[in-house]
TORVEXZA-338724 format. One record per residue (C-alpha): x, y, z; residue in three letters; residue number from 1. Coordinates in steps of 0.001 Angstrom, whole numbers, plus 500000, padded with zeros to 6 digits. Layout:
N
<rec <X, Y, Z>, 'ALA', NUM>
...
END
This chain:
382
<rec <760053, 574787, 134718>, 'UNK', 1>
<rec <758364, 572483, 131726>, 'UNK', 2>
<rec <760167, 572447, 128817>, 'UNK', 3>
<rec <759068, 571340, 125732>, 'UNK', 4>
<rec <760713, 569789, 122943>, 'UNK', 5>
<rec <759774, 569284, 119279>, 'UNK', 6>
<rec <761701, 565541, 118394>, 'UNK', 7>
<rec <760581, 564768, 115929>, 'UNK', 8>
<rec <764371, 563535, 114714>, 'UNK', 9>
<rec <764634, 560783, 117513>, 'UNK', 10>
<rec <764395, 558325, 115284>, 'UNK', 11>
<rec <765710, 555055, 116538>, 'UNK', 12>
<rec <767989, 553384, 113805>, 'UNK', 13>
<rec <767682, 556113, 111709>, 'UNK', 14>
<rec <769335, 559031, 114230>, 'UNK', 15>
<rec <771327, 561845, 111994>, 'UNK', 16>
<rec <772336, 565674, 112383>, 'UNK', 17>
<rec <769101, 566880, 114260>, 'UNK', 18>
<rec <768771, 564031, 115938>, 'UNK', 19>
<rec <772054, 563501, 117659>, 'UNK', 20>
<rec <772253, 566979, 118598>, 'UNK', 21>
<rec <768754, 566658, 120391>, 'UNK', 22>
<rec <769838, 563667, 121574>, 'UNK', 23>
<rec <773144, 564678, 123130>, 'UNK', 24>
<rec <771967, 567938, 124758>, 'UNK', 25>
<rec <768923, 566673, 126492>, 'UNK', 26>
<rec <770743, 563534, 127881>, 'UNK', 27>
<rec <772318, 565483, 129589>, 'UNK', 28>
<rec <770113, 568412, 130430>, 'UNK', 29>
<rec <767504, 566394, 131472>, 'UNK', 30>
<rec <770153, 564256, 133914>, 'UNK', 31>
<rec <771703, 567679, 135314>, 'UNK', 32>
<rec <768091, 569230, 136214>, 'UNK', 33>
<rec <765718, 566738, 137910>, 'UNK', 34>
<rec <763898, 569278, 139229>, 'UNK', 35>
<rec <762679, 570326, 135935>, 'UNK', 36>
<rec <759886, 568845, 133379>, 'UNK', 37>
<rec <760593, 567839, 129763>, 'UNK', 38>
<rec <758357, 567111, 127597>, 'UNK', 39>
<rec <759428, 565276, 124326>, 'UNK', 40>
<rec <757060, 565889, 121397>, 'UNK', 41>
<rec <757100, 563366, 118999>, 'UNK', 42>
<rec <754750, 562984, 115612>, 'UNK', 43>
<rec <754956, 559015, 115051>, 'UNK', 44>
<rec <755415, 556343, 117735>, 'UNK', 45>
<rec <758905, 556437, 120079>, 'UNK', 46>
<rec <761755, 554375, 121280>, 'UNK', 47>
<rec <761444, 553986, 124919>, 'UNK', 48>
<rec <765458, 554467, 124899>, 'UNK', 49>
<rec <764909, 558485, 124700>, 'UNK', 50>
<rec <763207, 558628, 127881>, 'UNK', 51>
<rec <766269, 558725, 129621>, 'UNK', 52>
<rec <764770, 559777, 133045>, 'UNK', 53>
<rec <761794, 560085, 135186>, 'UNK', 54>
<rec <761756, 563581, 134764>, 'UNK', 55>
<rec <761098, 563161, 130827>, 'UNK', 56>
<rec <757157, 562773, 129645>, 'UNK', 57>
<rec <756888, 561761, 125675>, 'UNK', 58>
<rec <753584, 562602, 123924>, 'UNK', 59>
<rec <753206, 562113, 120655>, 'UNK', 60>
<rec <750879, 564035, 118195>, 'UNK', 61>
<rec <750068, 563126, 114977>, 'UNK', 62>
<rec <749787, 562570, 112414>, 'UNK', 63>
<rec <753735, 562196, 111265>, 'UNK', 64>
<rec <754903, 565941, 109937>, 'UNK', 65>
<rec <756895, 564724, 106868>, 'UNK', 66>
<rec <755642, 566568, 104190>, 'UNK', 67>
<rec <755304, 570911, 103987>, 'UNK', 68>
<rec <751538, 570855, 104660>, 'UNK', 69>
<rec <751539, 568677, 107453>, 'UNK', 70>
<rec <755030, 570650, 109076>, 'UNK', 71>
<rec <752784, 573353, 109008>, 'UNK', 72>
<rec <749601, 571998, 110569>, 'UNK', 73>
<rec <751632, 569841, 112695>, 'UNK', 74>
<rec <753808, 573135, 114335>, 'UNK', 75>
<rec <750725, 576126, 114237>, 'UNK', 76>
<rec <747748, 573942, 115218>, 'UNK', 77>
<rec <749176, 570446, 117339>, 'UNK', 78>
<rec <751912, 572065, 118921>, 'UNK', 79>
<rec <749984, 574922, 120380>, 'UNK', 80>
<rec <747251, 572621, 121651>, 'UNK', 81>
<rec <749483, 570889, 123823>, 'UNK', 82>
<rec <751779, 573700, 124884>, 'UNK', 83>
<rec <748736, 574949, 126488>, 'UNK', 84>
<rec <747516, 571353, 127280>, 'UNK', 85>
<rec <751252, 571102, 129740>, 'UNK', 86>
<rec <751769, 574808, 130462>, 'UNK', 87>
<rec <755216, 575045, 129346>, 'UNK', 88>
<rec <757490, 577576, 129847>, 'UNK', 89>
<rec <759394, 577354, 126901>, 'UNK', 90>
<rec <759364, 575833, 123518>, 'UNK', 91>
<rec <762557, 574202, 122027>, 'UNK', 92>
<rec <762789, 573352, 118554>, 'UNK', 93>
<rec <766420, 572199, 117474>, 'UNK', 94>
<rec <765214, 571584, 113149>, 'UNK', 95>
<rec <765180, 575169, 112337>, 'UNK', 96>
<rec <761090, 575255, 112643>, 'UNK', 97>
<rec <758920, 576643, 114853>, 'UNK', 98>
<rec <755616, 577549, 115690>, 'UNK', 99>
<rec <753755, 581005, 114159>, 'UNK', 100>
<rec <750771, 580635, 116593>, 'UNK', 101>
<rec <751899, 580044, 120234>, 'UNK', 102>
<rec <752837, 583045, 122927>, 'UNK', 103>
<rec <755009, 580523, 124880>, 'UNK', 104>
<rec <758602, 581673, 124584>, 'UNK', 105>
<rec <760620, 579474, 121315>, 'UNK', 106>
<rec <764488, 578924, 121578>, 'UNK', 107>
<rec <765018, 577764, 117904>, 'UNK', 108>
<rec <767941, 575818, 116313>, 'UNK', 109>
<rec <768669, 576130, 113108>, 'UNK', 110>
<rec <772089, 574614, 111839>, 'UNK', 111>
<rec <772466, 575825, 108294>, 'UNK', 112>
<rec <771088, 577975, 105478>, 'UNK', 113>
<rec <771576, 575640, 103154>, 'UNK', 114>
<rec <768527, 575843, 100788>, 'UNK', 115>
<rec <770066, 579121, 100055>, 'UNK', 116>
<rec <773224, 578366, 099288>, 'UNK', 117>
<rec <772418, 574714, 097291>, 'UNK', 118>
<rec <769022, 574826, 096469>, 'UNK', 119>
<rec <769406, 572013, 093750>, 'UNK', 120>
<rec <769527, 569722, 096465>, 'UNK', 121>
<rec <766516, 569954, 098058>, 'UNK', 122>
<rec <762771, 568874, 096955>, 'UNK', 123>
<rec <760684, 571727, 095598>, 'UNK', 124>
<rec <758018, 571786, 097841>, 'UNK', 125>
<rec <760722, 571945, 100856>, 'UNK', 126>
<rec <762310, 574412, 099647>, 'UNK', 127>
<rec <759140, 576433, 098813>, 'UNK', 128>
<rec <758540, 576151, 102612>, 'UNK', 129>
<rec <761667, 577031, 103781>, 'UNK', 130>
<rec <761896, 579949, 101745>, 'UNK', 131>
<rec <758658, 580991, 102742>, 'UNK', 132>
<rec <758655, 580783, 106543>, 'UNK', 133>
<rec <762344, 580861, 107555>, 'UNK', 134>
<rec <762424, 584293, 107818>, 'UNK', 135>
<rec <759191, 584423, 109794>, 'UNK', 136>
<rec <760551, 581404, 111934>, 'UNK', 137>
<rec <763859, 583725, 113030>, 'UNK', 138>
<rec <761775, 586454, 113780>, 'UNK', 139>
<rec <759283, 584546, 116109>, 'UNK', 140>
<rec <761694, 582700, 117926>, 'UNK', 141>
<rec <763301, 584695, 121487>, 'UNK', 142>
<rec <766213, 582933, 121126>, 'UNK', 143>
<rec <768394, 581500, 118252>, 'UNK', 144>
<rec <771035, 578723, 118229>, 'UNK', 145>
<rec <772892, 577383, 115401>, 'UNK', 146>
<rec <776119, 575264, 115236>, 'UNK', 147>
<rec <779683, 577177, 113904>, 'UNK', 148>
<rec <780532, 580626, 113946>, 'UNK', 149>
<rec <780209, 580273, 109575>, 'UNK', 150>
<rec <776672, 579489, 110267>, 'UNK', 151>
<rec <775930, 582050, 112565>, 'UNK', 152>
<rec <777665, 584589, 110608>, 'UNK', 153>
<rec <775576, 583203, 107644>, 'UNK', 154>
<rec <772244, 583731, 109533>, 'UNK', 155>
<rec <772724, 587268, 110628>, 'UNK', 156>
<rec <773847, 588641, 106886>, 'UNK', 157>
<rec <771167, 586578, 105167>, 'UNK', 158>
<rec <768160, 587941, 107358>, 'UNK', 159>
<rec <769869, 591162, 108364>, 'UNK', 160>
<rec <769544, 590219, 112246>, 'UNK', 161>
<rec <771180, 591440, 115086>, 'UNK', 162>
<rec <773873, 588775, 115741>, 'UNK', 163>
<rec <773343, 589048, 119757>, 'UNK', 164>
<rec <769913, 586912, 119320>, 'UNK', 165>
<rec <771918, 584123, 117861>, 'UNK', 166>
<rec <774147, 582309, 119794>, 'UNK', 167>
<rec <776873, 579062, 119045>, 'UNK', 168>
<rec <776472, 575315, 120497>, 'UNK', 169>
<rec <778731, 573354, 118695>, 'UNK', 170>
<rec <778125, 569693, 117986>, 'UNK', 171>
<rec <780535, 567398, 119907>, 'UNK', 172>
<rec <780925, 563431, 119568>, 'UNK', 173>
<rec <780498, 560734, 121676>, 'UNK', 174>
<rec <783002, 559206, 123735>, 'UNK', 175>
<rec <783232, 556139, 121873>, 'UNK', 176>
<rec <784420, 557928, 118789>, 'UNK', 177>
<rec <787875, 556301, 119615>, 'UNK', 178>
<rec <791363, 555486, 118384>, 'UNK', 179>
<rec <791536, 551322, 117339>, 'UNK', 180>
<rec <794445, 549344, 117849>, 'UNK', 181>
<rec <795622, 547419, 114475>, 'UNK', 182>
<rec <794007, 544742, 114927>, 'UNK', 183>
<rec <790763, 545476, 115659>, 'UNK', 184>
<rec <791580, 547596, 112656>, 'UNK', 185>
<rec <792692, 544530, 110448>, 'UNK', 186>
<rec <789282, 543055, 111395>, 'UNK', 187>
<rec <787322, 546255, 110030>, 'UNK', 188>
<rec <789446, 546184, 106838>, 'UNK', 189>
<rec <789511, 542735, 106335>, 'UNK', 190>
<rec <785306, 542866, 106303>, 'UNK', 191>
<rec <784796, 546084, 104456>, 'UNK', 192>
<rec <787947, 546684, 102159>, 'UNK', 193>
<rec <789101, 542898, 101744>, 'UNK', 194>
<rec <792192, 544234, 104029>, 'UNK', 195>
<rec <792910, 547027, 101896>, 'UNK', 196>
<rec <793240, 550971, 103293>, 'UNK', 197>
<rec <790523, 552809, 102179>, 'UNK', 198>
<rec <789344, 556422, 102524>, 'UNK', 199>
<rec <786399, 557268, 103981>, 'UNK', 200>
<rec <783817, 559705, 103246>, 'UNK', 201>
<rec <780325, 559240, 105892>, 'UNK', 202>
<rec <777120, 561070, 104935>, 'UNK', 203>
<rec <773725, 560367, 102958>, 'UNK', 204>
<rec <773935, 560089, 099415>, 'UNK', 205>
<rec <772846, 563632, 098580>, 'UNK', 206>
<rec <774037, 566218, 096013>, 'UNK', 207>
<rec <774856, 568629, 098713>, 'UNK', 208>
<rec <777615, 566060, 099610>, 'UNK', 209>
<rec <779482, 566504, 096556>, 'UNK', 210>
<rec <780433, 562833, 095918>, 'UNK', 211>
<rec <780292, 563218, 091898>, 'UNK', 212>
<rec <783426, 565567, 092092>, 'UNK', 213>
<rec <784863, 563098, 094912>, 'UNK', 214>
<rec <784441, 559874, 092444>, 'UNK', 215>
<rec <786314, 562154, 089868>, 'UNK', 216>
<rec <789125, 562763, 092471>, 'UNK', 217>
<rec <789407, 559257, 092980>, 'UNK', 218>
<rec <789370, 558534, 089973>, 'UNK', 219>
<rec <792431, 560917, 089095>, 'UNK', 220>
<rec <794161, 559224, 092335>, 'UNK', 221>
<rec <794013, 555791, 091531>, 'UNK', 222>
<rec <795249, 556818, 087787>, 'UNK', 223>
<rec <798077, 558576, 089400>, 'UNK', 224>
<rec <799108, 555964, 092229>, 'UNK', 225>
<rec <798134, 552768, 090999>, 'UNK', 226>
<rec <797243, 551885, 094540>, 'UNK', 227>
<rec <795055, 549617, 095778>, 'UNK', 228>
<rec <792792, 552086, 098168>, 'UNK', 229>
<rec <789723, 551596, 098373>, 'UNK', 230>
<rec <787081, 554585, 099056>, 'UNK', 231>
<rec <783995, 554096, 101638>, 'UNK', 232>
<rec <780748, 555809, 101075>, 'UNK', 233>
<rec <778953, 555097, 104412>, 'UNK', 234>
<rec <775057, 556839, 104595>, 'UNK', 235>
<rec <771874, 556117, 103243>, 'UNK', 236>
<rec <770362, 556980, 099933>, 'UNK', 237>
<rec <768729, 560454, 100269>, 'UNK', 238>
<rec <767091, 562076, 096994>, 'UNK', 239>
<rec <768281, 563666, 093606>, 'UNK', 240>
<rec <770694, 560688, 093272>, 'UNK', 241>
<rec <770413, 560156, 089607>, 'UNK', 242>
<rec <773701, 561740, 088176>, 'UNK', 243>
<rec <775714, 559557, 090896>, 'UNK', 244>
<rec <773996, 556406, 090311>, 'UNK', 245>
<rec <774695, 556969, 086232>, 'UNK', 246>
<rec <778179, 557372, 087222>, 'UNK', 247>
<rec <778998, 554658, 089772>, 'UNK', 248>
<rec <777261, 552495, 087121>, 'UNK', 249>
<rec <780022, 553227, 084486>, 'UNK', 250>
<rec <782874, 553745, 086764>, 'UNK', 251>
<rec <786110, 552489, 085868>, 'UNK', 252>
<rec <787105, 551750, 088968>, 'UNK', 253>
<rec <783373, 550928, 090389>, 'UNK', 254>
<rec <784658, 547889, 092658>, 'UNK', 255>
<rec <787194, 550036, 094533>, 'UNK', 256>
<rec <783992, 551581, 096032>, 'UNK', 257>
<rec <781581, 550731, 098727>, 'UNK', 258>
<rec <778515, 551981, 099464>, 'UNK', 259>
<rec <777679, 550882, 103118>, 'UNK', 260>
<rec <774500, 552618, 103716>, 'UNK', 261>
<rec <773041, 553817, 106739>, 'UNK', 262>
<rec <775403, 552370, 109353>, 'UNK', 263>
<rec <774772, 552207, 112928>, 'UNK', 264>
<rec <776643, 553890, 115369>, 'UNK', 265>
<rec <779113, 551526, 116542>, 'UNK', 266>
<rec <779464, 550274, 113479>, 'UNK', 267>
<rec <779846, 553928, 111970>, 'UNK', 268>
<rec <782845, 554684, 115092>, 'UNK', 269>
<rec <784843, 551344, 113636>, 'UNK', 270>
<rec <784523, 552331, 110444>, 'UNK', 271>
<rec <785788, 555814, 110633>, 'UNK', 272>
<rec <788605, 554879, 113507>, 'UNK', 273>
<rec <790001, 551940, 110797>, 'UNK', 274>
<rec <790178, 554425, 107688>, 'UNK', 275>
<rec <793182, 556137, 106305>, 'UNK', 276>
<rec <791726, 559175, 106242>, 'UNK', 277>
<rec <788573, 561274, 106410>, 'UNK', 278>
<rec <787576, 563019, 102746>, 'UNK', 279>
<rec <784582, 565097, 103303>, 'UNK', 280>
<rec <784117, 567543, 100458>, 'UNK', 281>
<rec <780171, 568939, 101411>, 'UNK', 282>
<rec <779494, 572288, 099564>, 'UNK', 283>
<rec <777607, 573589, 102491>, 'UNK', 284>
<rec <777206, 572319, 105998>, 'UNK', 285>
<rec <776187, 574186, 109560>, 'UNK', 286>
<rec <779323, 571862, 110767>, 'UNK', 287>
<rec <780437, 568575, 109421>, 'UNK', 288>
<rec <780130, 566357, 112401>, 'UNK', 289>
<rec <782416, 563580, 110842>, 'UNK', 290>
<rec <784915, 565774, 110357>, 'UNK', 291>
<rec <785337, 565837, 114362>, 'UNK', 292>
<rec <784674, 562207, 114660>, 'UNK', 293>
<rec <787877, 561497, 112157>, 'UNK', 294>
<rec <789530, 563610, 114437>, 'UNK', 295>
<rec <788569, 562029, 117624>, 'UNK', 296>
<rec <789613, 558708, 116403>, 'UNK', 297>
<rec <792915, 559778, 114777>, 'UNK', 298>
<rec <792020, 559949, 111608>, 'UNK', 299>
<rec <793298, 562514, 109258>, 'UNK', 300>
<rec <791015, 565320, 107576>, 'UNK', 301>
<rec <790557, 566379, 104192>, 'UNK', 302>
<rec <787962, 568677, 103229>, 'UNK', 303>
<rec <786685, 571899, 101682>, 'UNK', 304>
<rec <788297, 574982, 102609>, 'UNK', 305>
<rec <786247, 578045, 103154>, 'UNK', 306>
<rec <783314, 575655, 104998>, 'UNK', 307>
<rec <782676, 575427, 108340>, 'UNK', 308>
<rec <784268, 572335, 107842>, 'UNK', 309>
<rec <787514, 574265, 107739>, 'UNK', 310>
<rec <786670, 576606, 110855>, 'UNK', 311>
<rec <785574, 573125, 112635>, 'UNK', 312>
<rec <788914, 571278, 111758>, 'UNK', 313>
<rec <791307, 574517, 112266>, 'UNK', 314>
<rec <794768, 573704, 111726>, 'UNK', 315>
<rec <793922, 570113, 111282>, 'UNK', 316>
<rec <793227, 569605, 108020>, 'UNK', 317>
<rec <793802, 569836, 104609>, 'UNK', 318>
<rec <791523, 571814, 102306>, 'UNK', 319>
<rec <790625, 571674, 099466>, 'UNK', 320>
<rec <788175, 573665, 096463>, 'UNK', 321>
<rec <785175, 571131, 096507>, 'UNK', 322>
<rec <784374, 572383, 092954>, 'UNK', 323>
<rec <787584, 571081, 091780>, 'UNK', 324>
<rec <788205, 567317, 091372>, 'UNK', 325>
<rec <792035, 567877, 090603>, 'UNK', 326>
<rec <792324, 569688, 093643>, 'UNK', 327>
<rec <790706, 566725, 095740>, 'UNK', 328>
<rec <792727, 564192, 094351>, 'UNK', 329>
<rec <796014, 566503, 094902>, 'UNK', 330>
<rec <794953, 566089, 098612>, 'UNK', 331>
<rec <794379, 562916, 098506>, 'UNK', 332>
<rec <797570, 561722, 096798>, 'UNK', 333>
<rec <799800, 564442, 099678>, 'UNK', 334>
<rec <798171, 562544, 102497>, 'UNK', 335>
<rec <798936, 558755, 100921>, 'UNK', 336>
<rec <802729, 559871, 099993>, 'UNK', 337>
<rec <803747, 561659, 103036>, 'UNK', 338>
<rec <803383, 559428, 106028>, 'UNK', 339>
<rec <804616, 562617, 107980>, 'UNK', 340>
<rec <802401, 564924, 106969>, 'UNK', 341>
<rec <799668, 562412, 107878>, 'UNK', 342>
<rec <801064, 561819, 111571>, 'UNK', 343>
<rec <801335, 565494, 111959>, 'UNK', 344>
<rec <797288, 566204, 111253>, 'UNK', 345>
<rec <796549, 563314, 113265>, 'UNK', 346>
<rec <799013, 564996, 116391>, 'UNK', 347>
<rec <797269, 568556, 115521>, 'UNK', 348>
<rec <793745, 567011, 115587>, 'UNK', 349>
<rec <794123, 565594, 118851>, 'UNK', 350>
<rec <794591, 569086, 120268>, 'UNK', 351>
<rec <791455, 570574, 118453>, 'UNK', 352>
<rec <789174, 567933, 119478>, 'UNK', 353>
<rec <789576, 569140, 122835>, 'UNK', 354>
<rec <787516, 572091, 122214>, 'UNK', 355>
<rec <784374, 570109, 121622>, 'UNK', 356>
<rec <782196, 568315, 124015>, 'UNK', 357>
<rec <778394, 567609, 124606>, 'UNK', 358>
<rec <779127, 568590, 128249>, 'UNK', 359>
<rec <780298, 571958, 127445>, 'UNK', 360>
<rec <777545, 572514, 124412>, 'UNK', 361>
<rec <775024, 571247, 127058>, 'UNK', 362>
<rec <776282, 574065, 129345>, 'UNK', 363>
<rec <775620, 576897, 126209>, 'UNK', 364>
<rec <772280, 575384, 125414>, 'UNK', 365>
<rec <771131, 575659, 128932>, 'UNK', 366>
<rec <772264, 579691, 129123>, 'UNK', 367>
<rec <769852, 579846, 125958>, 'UNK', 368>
<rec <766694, 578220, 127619>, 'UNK', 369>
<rec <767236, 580688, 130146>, 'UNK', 370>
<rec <767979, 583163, 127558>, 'UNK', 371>
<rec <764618, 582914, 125898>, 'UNK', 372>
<rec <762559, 582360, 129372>, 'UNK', 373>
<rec <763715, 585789, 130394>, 'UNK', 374>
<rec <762625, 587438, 126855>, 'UNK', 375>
<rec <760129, 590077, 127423>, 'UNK', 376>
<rec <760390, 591537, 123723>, 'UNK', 377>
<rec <756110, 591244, 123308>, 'UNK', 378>
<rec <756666, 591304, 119658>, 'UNK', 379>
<rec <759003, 587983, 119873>, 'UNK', 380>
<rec <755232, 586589, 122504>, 'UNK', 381>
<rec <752711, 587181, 119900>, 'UNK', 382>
END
């Protein structure tokens, strides 16, 4: 079988939510079936580390798909060309796109609706686009994945589908997502925090991620405690950053807080393991990867309730309304005063983590390239 795969998110230094995921599941899909072809579809020039085996053939086609026009052009007239070019069987896009012009069979990821639910935080002209062809993207593809049961429940009320075409593949972590002993701990702290604990919260600097309301919190926690905690922002700067930047500017407590940027992954793993505890308040997310990660390295959760956060973190966490800063900071201060209550979510954490792994996903993911290879529906080939 060829298989085809749009990666364009395999982006070395700069790997995130699509491009872990792709990542993960074809590092090990492409291991577990040697007998098989994958092709990895690139727009821009490649890391030689994603060609994990000899059974993996990169190609890249340009010109770089970053912009609406060129996602277009890039999927419904490059694509196609080589898809016919390799003869493959199927077509797997894991960034919610796909192509509008190609019979060969599309399994389609897409991980969250969010440009419905926050559309403030996305650029005009993307969310034009996604608006646009989203719809027409669900309908094309034979097969849909997406990450939590919340998203898939999401999909199928927002387009009216028939929930049987979608199907969940959780994100998982990697293994060295770990616990830390103290003092490799200490030495984290000691560079990051000046040995202070600190919370952490790990994603881009993006409205979506709500960190205006989590300053606020913070704010009301340090007012309250008189603590010396520290709070770690750990991502790169995304877009629509204005209001934050005003407000870290004029913070009262602006050198409590770091702002780490992008951090590589084994620098990402040490800090999460070394924090105090996880504080992920996202308005909208198809999962919340670092919500496992905190998990997986016994870190406590706190995040917004009535997410897929929530569903990912079960009885793990603590929740609360990420439209209310009070509310955050009444989490925040239950987790810093009751050392208990904190061991307990760590204990209950280690038992939910168990239900994720890229092994198992890998496993789901394969059922759905089969899944769309056996499609015959000629309206989901044209």
């Amino acid at each position: 079988m060829v298989i085809a795969v749009n990666t364009r998110f395999l982006l070395k230094d700069g790997l995130e939510g699509y491009g872990y995921f792709t990542q993960e599941i074809f590092r090990i899909l492409t291991r577990r079936y040697p007998q098989h072809q994958f092709y990895l579809l690139f727009d821009r020039p490649f890391d030689s580390g994603f060609v994990f085996y000899n059974n993996i053939y990169p190609i890249v086609i340009g010109p770089p798909a970053r912009h609406p026009l060129l996602w277009k052009y890039w999927f419904d007239v490059k694509v196609p060309q080589v898809l016919k070019k390799i003869k493959a069987d199927v077509f797997v896009s894991p960034d919610g796109f796909c192509s509008l012009r190609t019979k060969i069979p599309q399994c389609l990821v897409v991980h969250d609706l969010g440009f419905l639910h926050f559309p403030k935080g996305y650029k005009k002209s993307h969310l034009f686009f996604y608006k646009k062809y989203t719809h027409r993207f669900l309908k094309k593809a034979a097969s849909i994945v997406t990450v939590s049961q919340t998203s898939k429940n999401d999909i199928a009320s927002s387009y009216k589908m028939m929930d049987d075409k979608i199907s969940v593949v959780a994100n998982a972590v990697k293994e060295i997502f770990k616990p830390l002993d103290w003092k490799e701990k200490n030495i984290v702290k000691e560079k990051y925090s000046g040995g202070k604990e600190y919370f952490i919260c790990v994603g881009a600097i993006h409205p979506r991620k709500n960190l205006i309301n989590l300053l606020k919190g913070f704010s009301l926690f340090k007012k309250r405690q008189q603590s010396e905690m520290k709070l770690i922002l750990c991502g790169r700067m995304a877009w629509k950053n204005n209001e934050f930047i005003q407000l870290l500017n004029t913070y009262k407590y602006r050198n409590d807080v770091l702002l780490t940027g992008y951090a590589a992954e084994d620098e990402l793993r040490k800090l999460v393991a070394s924090a105090y505890a996880m504080v992920y308040p996202s308005f909208f997310e198809g999962f919340g990867v670092p919500v496992l990660e905190a998990m997986n390295c016994d870190i406590p959760v706190l995040t917004s309730k009535g997410t897929s956060m929530e569903e990912v973190a079960g009885g793990a966490g603590l929740y609360f309304d990420p439209h209310n800063s009070i509310d955050i900071a009444d989490k925040m201060m239950m987790i810093y005063k009751d050392e208990l209550l904190r061991n307990a979510l760590i204990e209950k954490g280690k038992e939910v983590r168990k239900n994720y792994s890229w092994e198992r996903s890998a496993d789901l993911f394969w059922k759905n390239i089969l899944k769309t290879m056996e499609s015959t529906n000629s309206e989901l080939r044209t």
